[in-house]
C-alpha positions as CSV (number, residue, x, y, z in Angstrom):
1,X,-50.8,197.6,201.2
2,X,-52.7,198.1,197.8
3,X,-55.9,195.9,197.5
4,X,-56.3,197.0,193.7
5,X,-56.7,193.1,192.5
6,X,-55.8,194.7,188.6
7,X,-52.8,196.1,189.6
8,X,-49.6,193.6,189.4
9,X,-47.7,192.8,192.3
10,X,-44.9,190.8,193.3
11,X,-47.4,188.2,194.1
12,X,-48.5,188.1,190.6
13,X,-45.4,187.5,189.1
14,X,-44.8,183.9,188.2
15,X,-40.4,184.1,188.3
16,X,-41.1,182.3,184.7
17,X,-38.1,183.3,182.3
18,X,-38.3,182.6,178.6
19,X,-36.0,181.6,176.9
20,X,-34.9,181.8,172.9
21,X,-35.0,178.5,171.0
22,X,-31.6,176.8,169.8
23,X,-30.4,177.8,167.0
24,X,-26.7,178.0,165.1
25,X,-25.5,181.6,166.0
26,X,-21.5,180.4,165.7
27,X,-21.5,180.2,162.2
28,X,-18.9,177.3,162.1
29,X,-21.3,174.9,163.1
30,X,-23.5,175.8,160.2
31,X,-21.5,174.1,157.5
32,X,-21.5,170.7,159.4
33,X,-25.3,171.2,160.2
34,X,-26.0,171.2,156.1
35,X,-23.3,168.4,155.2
36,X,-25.6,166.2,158.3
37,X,-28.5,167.1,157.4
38,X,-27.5,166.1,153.1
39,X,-26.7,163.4,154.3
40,X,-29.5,162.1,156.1
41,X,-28.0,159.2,157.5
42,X,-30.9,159.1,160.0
43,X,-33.1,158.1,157.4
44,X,-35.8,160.7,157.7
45,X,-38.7,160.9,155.5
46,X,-38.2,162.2,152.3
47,X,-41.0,165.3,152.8
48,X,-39.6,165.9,155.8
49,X,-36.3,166.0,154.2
50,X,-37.0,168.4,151.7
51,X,-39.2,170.5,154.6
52,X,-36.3,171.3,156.8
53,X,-34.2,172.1,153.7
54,X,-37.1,174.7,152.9
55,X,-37.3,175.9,156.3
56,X,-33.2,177.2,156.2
57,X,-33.8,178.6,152.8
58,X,-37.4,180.3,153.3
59,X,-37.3,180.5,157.5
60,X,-41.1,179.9,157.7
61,X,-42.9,178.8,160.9
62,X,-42.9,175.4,160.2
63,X,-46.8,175.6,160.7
64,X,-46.7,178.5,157.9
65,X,-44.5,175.6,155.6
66,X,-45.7,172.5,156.1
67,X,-49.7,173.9,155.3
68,X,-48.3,175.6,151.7
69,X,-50.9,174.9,149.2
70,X,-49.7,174.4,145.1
71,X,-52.1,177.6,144.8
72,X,-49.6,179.5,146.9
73,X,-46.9,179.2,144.4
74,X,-46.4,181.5,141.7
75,X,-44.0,179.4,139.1
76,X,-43.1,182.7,137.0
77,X,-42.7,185.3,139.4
78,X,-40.6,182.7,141.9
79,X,-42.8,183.5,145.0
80,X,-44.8,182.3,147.6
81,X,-47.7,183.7,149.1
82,X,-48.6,182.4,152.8
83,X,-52.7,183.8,153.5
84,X,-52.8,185.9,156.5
85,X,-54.7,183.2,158.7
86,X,-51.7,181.0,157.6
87,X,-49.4,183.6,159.5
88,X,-48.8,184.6,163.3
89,X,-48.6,188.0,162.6
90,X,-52.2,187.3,160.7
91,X,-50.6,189.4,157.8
92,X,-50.5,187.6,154.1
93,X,-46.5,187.2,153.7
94,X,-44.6,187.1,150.6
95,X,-41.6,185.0,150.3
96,X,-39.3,185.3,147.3
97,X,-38.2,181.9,146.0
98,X,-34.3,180.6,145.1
99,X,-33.1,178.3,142.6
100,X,-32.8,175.7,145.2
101,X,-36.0,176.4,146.8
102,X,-37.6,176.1,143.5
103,X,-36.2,172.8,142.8
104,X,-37.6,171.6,146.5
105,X,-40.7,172.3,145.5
106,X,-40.4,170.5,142.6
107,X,-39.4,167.5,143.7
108,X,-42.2,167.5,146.2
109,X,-44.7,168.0,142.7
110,X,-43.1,165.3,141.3
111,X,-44.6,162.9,144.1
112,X,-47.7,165.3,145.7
113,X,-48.2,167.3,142.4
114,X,-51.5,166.1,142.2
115,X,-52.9,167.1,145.6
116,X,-54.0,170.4,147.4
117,X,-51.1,170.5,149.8
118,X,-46.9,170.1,148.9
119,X,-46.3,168.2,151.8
120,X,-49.3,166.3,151.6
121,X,-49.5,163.4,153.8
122,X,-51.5,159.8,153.4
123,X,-50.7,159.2,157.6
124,X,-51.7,162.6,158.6
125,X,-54.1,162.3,161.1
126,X,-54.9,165.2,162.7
127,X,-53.5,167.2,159.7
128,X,-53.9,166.6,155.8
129,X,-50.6,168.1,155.4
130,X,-47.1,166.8,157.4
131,X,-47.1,167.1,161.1
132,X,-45.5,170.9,161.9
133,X,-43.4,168.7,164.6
134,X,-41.9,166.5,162.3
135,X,-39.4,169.0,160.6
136,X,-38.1,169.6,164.5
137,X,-37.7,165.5,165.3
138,X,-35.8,165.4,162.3
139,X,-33.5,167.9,163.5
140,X,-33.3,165.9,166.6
141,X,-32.9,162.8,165.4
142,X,-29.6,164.5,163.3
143,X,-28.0,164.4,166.5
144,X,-28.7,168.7,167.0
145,X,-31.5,168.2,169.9
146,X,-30.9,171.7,172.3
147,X,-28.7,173.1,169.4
148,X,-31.0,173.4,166.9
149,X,-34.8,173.9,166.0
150,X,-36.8,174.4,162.8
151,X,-37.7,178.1,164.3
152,X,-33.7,178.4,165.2
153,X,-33.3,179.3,161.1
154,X,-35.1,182.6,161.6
155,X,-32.4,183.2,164.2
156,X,-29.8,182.2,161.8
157,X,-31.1,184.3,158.9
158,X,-30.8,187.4,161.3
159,X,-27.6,187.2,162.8
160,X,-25.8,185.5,159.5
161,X,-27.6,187.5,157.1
162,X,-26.4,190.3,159.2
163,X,-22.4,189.3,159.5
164,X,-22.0,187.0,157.0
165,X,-24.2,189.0,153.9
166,X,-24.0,192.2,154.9
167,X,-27.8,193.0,154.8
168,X,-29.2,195.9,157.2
169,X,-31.3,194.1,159.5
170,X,-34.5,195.7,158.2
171,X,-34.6,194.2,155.1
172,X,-34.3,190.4,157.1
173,X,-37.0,191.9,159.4
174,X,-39.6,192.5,156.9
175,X,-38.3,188.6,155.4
176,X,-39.4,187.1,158.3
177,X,-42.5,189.2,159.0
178,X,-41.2,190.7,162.0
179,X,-43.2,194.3,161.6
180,X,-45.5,194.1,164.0
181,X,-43.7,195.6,166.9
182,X,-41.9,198.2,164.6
183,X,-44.8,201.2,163.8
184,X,-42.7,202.5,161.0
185,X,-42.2,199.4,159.0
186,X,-45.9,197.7,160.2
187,X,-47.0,200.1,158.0
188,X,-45.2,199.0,154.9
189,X,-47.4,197.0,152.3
190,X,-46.7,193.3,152.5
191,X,-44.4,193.6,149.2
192,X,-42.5,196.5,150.2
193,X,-38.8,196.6,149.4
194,X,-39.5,193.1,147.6
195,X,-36.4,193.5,145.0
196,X,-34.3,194.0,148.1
197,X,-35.4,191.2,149.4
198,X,-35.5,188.7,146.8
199,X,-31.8,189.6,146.3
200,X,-31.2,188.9,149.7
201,X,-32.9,185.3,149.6
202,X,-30.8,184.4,146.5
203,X,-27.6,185.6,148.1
204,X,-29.1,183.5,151.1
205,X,-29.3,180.6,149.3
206,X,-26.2,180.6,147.7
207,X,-24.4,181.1,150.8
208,X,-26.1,177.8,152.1
């Protein structure tokens, strides 16, 4: 009845669905998760190791992890700077570093300290950096394939930073650079209400 080939139409409609990565919303399967993933008993790579550790402290895109550069670290003021083209929401990201993240990082100096990227890698082919899939196969290989995912500790910050923490779920919104469907806090500068959320990390941290 309407030959307008712009307008959508139930024959433009594919039925598809999507659906929200696995990730640990119960938070009694958290604890086990972190004792598993200590443990290693997989025998994961070492970098890749210390990458997935980062990714439940920090909750980066693993592509926005694995490609940090020893220039994006600032030692003294404990944070992180990811570039804007290093981002999704193509916005240069701040993210406020632990204790334990700290120590991560320097482990990883102690044995990449000397090249551009932290999780530099001699068999990285079609990156000079570790493979943004690996942290994920490790994850799987811990026996958590459909349960959990690298991206599944974004999830985790917002519901258990939420219930567990207490923190308003703006605060974890601006930590994981989810602004860009909000007008109101788009608008904030990239290291707005960055006290706030460098206390949140560390409590973060410490509740891991």
């Amino acid at each position: 009845e309407d030959n307008n080939p712009a307008r959508e139409s139930k024959n433009t409609q594919t039925g598809h669905k999507s659906k929200p990565l696995p990730s640990l919303e119960d938070w009694k399967d958290v604890p086990p998760f972190l004792v598993a993933l200590s443990e290693n008993k997989c025998g994961g790579e070492y970098t890749t190791v210390i990458a997935v550790k980062l990714a439940a402290l920090c909750f980066l895109r693993a592509s926005s992890l694995v490609s940090t550069k020893w220039s994006d670290i600032d030692w003294k003021k404990k944070l992180l700077t990811t570039p804007y083209d290093r981002m999704k929401a193509k916005k240069e990201h701040l993210t406020p570093l632990s204790d334990a993240a700290i120590e991560l990082f320097r482990k990883l100096e102690a044995i990449n300290g000397h090249e551009e990227y932290c999780f530099f890698s001699p068999r990285g082919k079609k990156y000079p950096y570790l493979n943004p899939s690996s942290p994920n196969h490790h994850i799987k290989n811990l026996g958590y394939e459909g349960k959990m995912t690298t991206h599944g500790f974004r999830a985790m910050a917002m519901t258990h930073g939420r219930e567990q923490l207490g923190y308003s779920q703006e605060i974890i919104r601006l930590q994981l650079a989810h602004f860009d469907r909000d007008k109101i806090i788009g608008a904030y500068d990239r290291s707005s209400f960055i006290k706030e959320r460098t206390k949140f990390m560390n409590d973060w941290s410490d509740l891991l």
